[in-house]
KOLNUTI-265970 format. One line per field, with one value per residue (C-alpha): residue in one letter; x, y, z; residue number from 1. Coordinates in steps of 0.1 Angstrom, whole numbers. Layout:
residu: A	...
px: X	...
py: Y	...
pz: Z	...
num: NUM	...
//
This chain:
residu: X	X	X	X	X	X	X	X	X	X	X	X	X	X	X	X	X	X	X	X	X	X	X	X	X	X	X	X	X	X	X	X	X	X	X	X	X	X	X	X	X	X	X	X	X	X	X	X	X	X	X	X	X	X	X	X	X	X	X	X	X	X	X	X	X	X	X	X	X	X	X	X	X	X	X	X	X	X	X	X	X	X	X	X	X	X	X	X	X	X	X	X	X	X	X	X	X	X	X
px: 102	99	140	172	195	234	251	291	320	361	366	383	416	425	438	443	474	494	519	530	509	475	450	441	414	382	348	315	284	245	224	185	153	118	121	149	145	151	176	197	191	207	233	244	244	265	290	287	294	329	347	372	358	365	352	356	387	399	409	390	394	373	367	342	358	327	292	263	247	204	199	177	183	186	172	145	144	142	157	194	221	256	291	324	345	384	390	423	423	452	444	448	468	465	444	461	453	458	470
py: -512	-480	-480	-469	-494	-491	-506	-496	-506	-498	-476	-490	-482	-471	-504	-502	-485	-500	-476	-475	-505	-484	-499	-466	-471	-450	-461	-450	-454	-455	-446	-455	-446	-447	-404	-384	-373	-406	-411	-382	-394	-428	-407	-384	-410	-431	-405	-396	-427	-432	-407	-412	-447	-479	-507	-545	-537	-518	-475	-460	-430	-414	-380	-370	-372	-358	-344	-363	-359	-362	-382	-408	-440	-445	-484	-477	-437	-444	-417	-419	-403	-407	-398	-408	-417	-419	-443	-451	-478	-494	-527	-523	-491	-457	-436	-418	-386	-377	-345
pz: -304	-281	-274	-296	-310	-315	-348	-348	-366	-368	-401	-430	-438	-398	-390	-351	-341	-307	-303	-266	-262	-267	-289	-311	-334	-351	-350	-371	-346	-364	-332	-343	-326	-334	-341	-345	-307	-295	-319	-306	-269	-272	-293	-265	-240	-253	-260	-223	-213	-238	-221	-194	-186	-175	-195	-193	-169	-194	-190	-224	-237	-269	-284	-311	-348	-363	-343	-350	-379	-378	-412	-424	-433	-471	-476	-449	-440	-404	-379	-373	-360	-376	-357	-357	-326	-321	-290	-271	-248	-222	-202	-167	-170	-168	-198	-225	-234	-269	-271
num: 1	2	3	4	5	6	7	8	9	10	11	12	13	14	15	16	17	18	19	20	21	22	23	24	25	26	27	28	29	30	31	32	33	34	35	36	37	38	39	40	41	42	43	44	45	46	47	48	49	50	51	52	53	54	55	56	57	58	59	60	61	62	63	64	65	66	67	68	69	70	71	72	73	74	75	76	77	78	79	80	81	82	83	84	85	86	87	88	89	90	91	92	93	94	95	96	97	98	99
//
């Protein structure tokens, strides 16, 4: 494949948190590509696209827990990028912002 691929999942131990009716929850994100230059693309473009946006009818919100790391993959030492995401999110309503 020429393209990137996502693989994501909510962090054990977080749980998600509805306080105020807000879905708070962490996520780790694995962004692959065929180099490390790819990798890093699809990384910083789907960060772009997690803030202040509006997905599924939903008002999303995320910041960056930790900046993406350039590392390879252990079992196959392809190029990845690993970061950690917070995310708030409110169904039809207006965005949270964490202070």
């Amino acid at each position: 494949s020429d393209g990137g691929a996502i693989v994501f999942k909510i962090r054990p131990g977080t749980g998600p948190d509805y306080s105020n009716s807000i879905l708070h929850s962490s996520w780790q994100f694995k962004f692959y590509g065929p180099t490390i230059y790819i990798a890093r693309n699809v990384y910083r473009a789907t960060a772009d696209r997690l803030f202040d946006a509006t997905i599924f009818g939903a008002s999303f919100q995320s910041a960056i827990e930790t900046d993406g790391q350039s590392i390879p993959e252990p079992a196959t030492d392809w190029p990845v990028v690993l970061a950690f995401f917070e995310t708030w999110m409110r169904s039809g309503l207006a965005v949270y912002t964490p202070s």
